[in-house]
C-alpha positions as CSV (number, residue, x, y, z in Angstrom):
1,X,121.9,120.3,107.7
2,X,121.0,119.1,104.2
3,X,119.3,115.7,103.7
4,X,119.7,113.6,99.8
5,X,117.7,110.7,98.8
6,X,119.1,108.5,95.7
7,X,116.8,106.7,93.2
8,X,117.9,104.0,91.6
9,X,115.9,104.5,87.9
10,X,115.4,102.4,84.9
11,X,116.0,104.7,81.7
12,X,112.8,103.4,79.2
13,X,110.5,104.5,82.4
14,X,106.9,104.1,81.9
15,X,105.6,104.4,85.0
16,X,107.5,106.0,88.1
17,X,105.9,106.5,91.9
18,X,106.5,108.7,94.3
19,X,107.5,106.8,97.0
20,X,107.0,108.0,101.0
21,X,109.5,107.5,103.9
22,X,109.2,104.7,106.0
23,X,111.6,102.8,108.3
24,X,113.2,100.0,106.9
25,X,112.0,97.1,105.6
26,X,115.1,95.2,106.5
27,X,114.2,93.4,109.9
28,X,117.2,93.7,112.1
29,X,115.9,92.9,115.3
30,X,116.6,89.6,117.6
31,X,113.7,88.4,119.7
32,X,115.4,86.9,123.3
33,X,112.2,85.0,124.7
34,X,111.8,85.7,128.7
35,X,110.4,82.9,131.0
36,X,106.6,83.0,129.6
37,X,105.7,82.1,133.6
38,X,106.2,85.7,134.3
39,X,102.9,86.8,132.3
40,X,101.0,84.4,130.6
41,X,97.9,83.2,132.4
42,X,97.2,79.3,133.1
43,X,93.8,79.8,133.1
44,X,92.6,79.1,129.7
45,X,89.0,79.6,128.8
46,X,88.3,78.5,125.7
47,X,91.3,76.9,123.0
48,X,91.2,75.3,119.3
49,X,93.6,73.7,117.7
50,X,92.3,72.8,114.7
51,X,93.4,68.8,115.2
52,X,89.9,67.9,113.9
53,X,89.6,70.2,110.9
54,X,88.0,73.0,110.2
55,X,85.9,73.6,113.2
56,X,82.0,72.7,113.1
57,X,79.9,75.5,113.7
58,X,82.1,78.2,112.6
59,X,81.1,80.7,109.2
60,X,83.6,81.2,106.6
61,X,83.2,83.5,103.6
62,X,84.9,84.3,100.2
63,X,84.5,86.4,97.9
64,X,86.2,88.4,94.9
65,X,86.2,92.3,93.8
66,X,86.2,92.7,90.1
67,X,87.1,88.8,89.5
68,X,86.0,85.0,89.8
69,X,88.9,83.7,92.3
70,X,87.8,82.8,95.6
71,X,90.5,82.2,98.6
72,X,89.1,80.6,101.4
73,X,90.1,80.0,105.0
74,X,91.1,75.9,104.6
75,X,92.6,73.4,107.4
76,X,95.9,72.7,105.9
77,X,98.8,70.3,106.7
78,X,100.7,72.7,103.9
79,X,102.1,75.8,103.5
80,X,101.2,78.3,100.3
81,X,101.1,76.7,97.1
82,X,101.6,80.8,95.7
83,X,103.6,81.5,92.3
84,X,106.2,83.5,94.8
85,X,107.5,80.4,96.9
86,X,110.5,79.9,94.3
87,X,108.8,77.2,92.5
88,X,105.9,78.4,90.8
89,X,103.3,77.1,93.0
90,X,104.1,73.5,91.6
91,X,104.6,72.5,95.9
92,X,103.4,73.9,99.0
93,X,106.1,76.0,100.8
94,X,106.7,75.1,104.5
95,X,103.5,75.7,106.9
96,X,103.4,77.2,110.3
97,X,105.4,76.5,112.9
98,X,103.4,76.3,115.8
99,X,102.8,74.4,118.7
100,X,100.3,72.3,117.4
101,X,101.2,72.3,113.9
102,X,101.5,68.5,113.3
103,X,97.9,68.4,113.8
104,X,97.2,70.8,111.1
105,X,96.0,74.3,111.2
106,X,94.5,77.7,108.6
107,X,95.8,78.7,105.9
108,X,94.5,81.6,103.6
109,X,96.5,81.4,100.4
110,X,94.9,84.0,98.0
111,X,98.6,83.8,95.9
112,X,97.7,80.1,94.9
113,X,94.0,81.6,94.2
114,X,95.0,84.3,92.1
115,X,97.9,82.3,90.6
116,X,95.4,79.6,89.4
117,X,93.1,81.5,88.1
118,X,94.8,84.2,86.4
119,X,98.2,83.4,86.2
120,X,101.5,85.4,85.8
121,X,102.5,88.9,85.6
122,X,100.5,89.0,89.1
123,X,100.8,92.9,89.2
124,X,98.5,92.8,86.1
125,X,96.3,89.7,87.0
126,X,95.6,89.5,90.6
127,X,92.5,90.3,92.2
128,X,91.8,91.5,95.8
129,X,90.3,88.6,97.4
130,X,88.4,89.3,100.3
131,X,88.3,86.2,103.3
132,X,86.9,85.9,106.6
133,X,86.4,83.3,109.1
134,X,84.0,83.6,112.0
135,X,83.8,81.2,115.3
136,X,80.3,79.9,116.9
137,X,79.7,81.9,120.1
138,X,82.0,81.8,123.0
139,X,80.8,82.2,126.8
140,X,83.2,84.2,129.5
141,X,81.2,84.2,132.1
142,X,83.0,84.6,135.4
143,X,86.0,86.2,133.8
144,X,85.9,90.0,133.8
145,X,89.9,90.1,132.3
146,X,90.3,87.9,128.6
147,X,92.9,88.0,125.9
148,X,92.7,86.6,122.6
149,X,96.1,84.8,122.1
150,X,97.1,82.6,118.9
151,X,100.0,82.2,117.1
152,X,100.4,83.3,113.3
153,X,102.8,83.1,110.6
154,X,102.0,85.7,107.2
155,X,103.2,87.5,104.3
156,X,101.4,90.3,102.6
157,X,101.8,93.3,100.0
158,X,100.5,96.2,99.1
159,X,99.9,97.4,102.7
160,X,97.4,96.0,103.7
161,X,95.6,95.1,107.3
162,X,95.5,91.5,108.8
163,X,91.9,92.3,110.5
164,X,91.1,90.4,114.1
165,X,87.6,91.7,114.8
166,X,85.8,90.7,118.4
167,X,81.9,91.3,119.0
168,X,79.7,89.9,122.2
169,X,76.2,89.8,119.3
170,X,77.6,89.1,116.3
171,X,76.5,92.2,115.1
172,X,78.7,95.4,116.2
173,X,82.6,94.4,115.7
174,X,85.6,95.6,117.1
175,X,88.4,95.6,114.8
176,X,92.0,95.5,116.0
177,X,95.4,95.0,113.5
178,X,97.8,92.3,113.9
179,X,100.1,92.8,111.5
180,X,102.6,95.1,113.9
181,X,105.5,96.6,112.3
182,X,105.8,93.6,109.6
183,X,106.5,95.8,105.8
184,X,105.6,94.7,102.7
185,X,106.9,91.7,101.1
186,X,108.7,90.3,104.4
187,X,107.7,87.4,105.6
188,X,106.5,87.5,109.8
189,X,108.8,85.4,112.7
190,X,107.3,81.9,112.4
191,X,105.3,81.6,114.2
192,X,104.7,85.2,116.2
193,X,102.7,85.0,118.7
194,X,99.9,87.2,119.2
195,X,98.0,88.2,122.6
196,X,95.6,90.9,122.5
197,X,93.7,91.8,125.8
198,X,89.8,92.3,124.8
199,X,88.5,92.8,127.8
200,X,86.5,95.9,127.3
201,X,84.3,93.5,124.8
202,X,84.7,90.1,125.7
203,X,84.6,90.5,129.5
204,X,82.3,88.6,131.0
205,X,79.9,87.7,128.5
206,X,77.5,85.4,127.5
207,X,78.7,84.8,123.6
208,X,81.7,86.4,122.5
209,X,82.6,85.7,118.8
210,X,86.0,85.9,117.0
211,X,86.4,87.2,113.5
212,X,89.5,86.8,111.6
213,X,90.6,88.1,107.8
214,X,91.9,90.5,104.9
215,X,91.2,91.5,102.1
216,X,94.8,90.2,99.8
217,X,95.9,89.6,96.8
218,X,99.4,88.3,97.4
219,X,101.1,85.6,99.5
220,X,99.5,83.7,103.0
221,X,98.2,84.4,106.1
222,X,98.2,81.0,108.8
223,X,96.5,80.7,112.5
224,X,97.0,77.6,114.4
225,X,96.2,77.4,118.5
226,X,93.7,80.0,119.6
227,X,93.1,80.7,122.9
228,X,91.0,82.8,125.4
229,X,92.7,83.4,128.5
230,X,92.2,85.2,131.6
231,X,94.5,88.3,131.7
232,X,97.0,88.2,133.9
233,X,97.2,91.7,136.3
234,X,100.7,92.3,135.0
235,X,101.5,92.4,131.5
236,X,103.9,93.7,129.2
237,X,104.9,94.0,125.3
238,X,107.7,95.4,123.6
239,X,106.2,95.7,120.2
240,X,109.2,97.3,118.7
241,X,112.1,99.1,118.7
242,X,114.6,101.1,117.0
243,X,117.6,103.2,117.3
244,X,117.1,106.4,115.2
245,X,114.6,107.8,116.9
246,X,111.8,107.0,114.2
247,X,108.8,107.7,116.5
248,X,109.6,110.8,117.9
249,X,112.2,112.7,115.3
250,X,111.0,114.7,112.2
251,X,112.4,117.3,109.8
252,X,111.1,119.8,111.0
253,X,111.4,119.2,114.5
254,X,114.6,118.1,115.1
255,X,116.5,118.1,111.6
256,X,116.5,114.3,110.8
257,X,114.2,111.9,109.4
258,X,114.6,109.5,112.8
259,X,115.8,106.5,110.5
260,X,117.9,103.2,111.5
261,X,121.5,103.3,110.0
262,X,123.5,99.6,109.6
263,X,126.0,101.5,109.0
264,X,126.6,104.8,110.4
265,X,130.1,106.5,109.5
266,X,131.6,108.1,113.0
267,X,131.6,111.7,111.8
268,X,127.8,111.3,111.0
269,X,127.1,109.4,114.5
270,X,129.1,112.0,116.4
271,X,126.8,114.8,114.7
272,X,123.4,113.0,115.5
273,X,124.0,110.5,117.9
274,X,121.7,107.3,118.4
275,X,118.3,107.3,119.7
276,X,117.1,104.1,121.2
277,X,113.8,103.8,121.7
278,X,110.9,101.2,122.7
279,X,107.1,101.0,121.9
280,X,105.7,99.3,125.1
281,X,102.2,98.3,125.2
282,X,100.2,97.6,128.6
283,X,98.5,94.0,127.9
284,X,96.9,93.3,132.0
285,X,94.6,94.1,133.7
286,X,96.2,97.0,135.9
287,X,97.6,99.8,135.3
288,X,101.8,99.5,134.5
289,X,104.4,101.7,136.2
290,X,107.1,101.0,133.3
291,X,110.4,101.8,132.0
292,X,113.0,100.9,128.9
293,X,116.2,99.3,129.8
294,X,119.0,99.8,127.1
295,X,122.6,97.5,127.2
296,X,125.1,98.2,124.7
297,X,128.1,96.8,124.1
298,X,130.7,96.9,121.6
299,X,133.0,95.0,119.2
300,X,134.7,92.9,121.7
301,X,131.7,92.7,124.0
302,X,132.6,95.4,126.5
303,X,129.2,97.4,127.9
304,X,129.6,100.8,126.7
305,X,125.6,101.8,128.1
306,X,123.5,100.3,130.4
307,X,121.3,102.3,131.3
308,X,116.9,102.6,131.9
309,X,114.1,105.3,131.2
310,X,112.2,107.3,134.0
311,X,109.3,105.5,135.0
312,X,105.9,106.2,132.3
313,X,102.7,104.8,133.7
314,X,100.7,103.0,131.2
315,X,97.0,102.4,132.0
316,X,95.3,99.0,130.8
317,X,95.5,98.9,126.9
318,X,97.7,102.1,126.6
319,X,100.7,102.3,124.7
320,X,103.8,104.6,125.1
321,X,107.1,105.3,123.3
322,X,109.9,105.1,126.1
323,X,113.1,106.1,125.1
324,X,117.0,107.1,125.8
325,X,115.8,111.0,124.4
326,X,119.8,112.4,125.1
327,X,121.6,110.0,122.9
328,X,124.1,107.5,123.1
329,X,128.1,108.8,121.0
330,X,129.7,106.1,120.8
331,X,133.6,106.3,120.9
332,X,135.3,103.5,118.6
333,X,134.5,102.2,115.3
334,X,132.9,98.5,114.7
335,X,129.8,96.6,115.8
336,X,127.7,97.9,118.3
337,X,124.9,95.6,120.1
338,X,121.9,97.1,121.1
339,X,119.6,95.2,123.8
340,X,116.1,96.5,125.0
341,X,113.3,95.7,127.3
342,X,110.7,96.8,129.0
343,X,110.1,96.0,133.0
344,X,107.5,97.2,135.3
345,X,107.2,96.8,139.3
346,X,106.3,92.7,138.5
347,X,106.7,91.8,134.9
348,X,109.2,92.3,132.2
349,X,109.0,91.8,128.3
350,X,111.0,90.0,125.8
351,X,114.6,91.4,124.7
352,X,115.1,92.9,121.5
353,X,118.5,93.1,120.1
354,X,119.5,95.4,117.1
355,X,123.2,95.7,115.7
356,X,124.8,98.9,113.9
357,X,128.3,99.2,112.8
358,X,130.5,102.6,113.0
359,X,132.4,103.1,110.1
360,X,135.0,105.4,108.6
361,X,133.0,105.7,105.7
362,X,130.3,103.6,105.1
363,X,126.9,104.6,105.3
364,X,124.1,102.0,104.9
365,X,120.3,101.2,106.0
366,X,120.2,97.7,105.0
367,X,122.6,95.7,107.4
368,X,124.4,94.3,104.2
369,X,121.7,91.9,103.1
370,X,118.4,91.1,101.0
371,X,115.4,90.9,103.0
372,X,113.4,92.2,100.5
373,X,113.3,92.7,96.8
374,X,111.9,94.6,94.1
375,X,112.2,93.4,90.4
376,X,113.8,95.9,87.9
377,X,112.1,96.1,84.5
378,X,109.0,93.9,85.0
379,X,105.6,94.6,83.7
380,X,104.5,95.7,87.2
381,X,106.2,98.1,90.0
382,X,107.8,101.4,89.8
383,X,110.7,102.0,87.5
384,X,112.0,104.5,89.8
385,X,112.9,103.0,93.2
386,X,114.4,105.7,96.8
387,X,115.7,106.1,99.6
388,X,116.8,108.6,101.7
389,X,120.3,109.3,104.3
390,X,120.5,112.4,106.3
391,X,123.7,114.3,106.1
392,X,124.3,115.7,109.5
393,X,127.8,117.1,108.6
394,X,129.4,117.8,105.2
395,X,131.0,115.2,103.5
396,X,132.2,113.7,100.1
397,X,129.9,111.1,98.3
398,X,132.6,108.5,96.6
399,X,130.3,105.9,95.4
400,X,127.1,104.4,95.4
401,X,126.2,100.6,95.8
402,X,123.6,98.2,95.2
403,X,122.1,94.8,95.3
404,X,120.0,93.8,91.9
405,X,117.6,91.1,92.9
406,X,117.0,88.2,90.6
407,X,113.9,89.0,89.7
408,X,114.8,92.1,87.3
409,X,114.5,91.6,84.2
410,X,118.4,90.7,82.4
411,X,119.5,93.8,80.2
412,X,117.7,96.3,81.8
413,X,119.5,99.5,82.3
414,X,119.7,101.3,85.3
415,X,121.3,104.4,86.6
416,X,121.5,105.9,89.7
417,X,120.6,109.7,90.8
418,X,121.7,112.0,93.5
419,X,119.0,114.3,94.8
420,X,119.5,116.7,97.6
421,X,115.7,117.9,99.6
422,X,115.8,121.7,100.0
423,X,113.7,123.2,103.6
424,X,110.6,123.0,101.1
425,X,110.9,119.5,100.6
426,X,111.8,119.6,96.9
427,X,114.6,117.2,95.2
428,X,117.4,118.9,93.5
429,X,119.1,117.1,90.9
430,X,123.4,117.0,91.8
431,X,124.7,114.3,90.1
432,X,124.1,110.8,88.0
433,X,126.0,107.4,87.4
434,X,127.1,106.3,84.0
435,X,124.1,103.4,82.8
436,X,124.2,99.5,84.0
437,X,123.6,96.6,82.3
């Protein structure tokens, strides 16, 4: 089987990267909410929702690496006042969406920071700025079982780690990341909610204190309605899911890369069929005997799979890729939905839904639309910009399309470049476009 990648490569280079492969940035999946009855606990411990400011008696800190600009954590009836919301930072985007939002909430806005005091190209100017904010101490006594839960609306660059960090002495911190599967430069559901079960710290303790922050340069990060809760016995979350097999296919393994095709042409599809998987993480406080449920159906709605996983137990806090490991060939052309969930013996997760469509031809990874961007011939950024398609079976390459943001800079030229990845993971040069303007 041979696998290409293209590049898509600006001719007065100056800089070019070497770029890794990753899943897609493009965020196809559907959230279908289940009852919230089923799981989430009605006994809450402790909650703020910021409708009297910035809370007395909690620590915040700010500070800069290399530079002057501070960004710290502020109540906020506003959203970022950044460079990138499409106005120059001259208004505040929209804030979160929370339940509590109309009584304000935090914002961390290190775009707005960095924007003010440095200004524009940001890729040359912007400083890391590093922000924290830490509550006054939290009893849980009587409660061996808590979660954290809040809700949360970001965006971020440069790969970075949106840091929640729990400690019972304000001394030794547990860190976890709450960022999930979110890429750079695409924007988080608004709100998401987050629950995170921190039992094995905050159990049944005197003070327990909450830390929350990153270190950023780019974009926002917002928090409204925290909430310790007691953790229900039974609790589930999908926390994503995909249908090329990303977690459990590699090269070298199984001859394909384990990416998500939009578009998959039948010929391809029929060679490496689809791999639906699930990452299911146990949030309760007992142990989860659980399995992945997969529906598809087709272009006029008619259920061509339904089918679910053997049983996987998960202990409390474990998390386990489930998944449809023979495949699923499917047998006409057109749309194709894909629904999953988790269930256990007394609790189920949200639904996510994911479309790909089986073409003659067409062969694509990001469902036809702009979800992210990056600018062609600016100051900052790679000049040479990848990605990669598996061949499965032989076939002939017609043509090669793409989307050119906004953002590039008018009369740059581009071409773009056929590679094909020998068994040592080197890129052979085949073929190259005439230049764009």
């Amino acid at each position: 089987m041979k696998k290409t990648i293209l590049y898509f490569a600006l001719i007065f280079t100056f800089t070019s990267f070497a770029q890794d492969i990753q899943p897609d940035a493009v965020n196809t999946e559907k959230v279908i909410k289940k009852n919230q009855s089923l799981d989430k606990s009605s006994t809450v411990i402790w909650s703020e929702d910021f409708g009297n400011g910035f809370p007395t008696g909690w620590t915040r800190t700010a500070s800069a690496n290399g530079g002057f600009a501070t960004a710290n954590w502020e109540w906020s009836m506003d959203g970022s006042w950044g460079y990138w919301n499409g106005n120059q930072g001259a208004s505040a985007n929209s804030g979160i969406n929370s339940t509590t939002a109309s009584n304000g909430f935090l914002i961390c806005d290190p775009d707005s920071a960095n924007h003010v005091a440095y200004g524009q190209p940001s890729g040359s100017t912007y400083q890391y700025l590093n922000s924290y904010f830490t509550t006054s101490a939290i009893s849980t006594l009587g409660y061996n079982n808590v979660s954290l839960e809040f809700e949360h609306s970001f965006r971020f660059n440069n790969s970075i780690n949106l840091e929640v960090m729990i400690s019972n002495d304000s001394i030794s911190w547990y860190p976890y990341y709450v960022q999930g599967n979110a890429t750079n430069n695409q924007a988080s559901t608004n709100p998401e909610y987050v629950s995170l079960n921190i039992s094995n710290i905050a159990g049944n303790q005197q003070t327990v204190y909450i830390k929350i922050g990153w270190s950023a340069r780019v974009y926002f990060w917002m928090i409204d309605d925290m909430k310790l809760v007691e953790t229900p016995d039974h609790k589930l979350k999908l926390l994503e899911s995909n249908y090329g097999g990303w977690n459990t296919t590699s090269p070298t393994t199984t001859s394909s890369y384990g990416l998500d095709y939009t578009f998959y042409p039948m010929n391809q599809v029929m060679a490496n069929p689809y791999r639906v998987e699930g990452v299911v993480a146990n949030l309760g406080g007992q142990v989860q005997n659980t399995k992945l449920n997969i529906h598809v159906t087709d272009a006029i709605g008619m259920t061509v799979l339904s089918t679910s996983t053997t049983d996987t137990l998960l202990a409390v806090g474990d998390t386990g890729v489930l998944g449809l490991w023979s495949g699923f060939t499917p047998t006409t052309p057109g749309p194709h939905e894909f629904k999953v969930w988790a269930t256990s013996d007394s609790t189920m997760t949200d639904t996510l839904t994911m479309q790909s469509i089986v073409t003659d031809t067409i062969y694509g990874r990001d469902n036809g639309s702009q979800s992210s961007w990056y600018g062609l011939g600016r100051s900052c950024g790679g000049m040479i910009i990848g990605v990669y398609y598996d061949v499965f079976v032989q076939d002939q390459v017609s043509s090669i399309s793409v989307f050119i943001d906004d953002q590039s800079v008018v009369g740059s030229d581009i071409f773009v470049s056929l590679y094909e990845i020998d068994s040592n993971n080197d890129k052979i040069y085949i073929d190259q476009s005439d230049d764009y303007t």
